[in-house]
N, C-alpha and C positions, 0 to 999 in steps of 0.2 A: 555731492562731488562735482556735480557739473558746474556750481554757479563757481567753486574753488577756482577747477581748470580754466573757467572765462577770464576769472581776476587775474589771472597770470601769464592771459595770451595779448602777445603784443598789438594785434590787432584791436584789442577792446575797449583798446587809449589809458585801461590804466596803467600801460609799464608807461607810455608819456607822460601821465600825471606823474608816477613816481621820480622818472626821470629829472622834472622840473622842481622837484623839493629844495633842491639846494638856490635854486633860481629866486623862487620865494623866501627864501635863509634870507638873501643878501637882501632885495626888496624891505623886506621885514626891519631888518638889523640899519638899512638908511633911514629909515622912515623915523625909526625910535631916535637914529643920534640925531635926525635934523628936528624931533620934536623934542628933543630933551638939550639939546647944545647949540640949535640953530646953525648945524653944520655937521656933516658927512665925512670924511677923511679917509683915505685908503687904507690908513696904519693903524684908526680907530675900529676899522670893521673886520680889519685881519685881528686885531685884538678880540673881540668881543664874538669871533666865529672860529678862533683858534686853529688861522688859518697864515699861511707866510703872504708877505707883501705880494710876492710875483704871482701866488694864484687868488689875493683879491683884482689883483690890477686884469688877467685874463678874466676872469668873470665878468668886471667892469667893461672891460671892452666888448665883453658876448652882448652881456645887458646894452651900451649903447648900440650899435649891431639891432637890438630889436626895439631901438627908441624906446626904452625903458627909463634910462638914465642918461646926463647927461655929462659926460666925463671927457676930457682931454688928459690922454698919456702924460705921463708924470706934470701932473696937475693938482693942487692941493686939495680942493674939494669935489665932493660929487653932489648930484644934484636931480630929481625926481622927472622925469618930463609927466606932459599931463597921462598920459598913458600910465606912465609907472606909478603916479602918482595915485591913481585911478586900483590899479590894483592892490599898492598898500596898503588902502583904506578898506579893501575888500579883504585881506588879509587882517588887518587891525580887524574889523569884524568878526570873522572868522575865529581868530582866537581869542576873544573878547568871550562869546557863547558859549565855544568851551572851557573855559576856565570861568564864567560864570556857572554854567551847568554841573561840572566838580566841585566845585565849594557848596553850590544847594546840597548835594548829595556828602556834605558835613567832612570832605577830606583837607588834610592838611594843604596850606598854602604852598609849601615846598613840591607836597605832592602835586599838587593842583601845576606847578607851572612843568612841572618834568612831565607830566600825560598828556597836557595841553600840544607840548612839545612835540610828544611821539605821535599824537594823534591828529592832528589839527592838518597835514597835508593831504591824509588818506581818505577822507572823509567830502564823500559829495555832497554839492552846494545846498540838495533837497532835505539831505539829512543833516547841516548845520541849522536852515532853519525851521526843522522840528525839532532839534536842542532848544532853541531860541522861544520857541512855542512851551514846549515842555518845562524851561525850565521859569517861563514867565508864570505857569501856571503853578507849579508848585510854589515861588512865593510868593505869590495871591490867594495861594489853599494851604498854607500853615498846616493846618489842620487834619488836610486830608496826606500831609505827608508824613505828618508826626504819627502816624499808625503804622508807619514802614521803616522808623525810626530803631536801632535796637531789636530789631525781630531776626 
């Protein structure tokens, strides 16, 4: 009961982890349009975060605010500074592990990105790379996984 009560007192920094989920949303959501389109766009990430223009464009301006990104008010594109740049590759890591480490464990691809989703903000840095450990070693030990297969 005690470790519950800590995870929900604000002082223990994870209501600021939780807090900043959505911070990582948009980080995440530029990073894929500028590796998948070679551009960012305000009305591509209000799309793709099912969000209206005017509260991409406030987040965008919080994000520059913390030299994250680099945006000018109604301006066609956005764009990573190295800082933001820096964390969406930590983020691209991040759920890279777990959504490798769901598919080891033989679940649907659907499923795999909807828990990747839910799970991938809450999860400390130590405990991603013991997924990353973990999930190296079961496929390297086939064998010793396929015993836990169906049981």
């Amino acid at each position: 009961m005690d470790a519950l009560k800590r995870a929900h007192d604000p002082a223990s920094g994870d209501a600021a982890r939780r807090s900043s989920v959505r911070l990582e949303d948009y980080i995440e959501v530029i990073f894929e349009l500028i590796k998948e389109h070679g551009r960012a766009r305000p009305g591509d990430i209000a799309e793709h975060l099912h969000v209206s223009k005017p509260t991409v464009t406030k987040m965008l301006q919080r994000l520059a605010g913390a030299s994250l990104v680099v945006y000018e008010r109604y301006g066609r594109e956005v764009e990573l500074s190295e800082g933001g740049r820096s964390l969406a590759e930590m983020l691209y890591h991040r759920h890279g592990v777990i959504a490798d480490f769901l598919r080891q464990l033989g679940l649907e691809e659907s499923k795999v990105q909807i828990d990747t989703e839910g799970i991938e903000h809450h999860l400390h840095p130590d405990t991603v790379e013991k997924l990353a450990e973990l999930s190296a070693f079961i496929r390297d030990n086939p064998e010793w996984w396929q015993q836990f297969e169906g049981a």
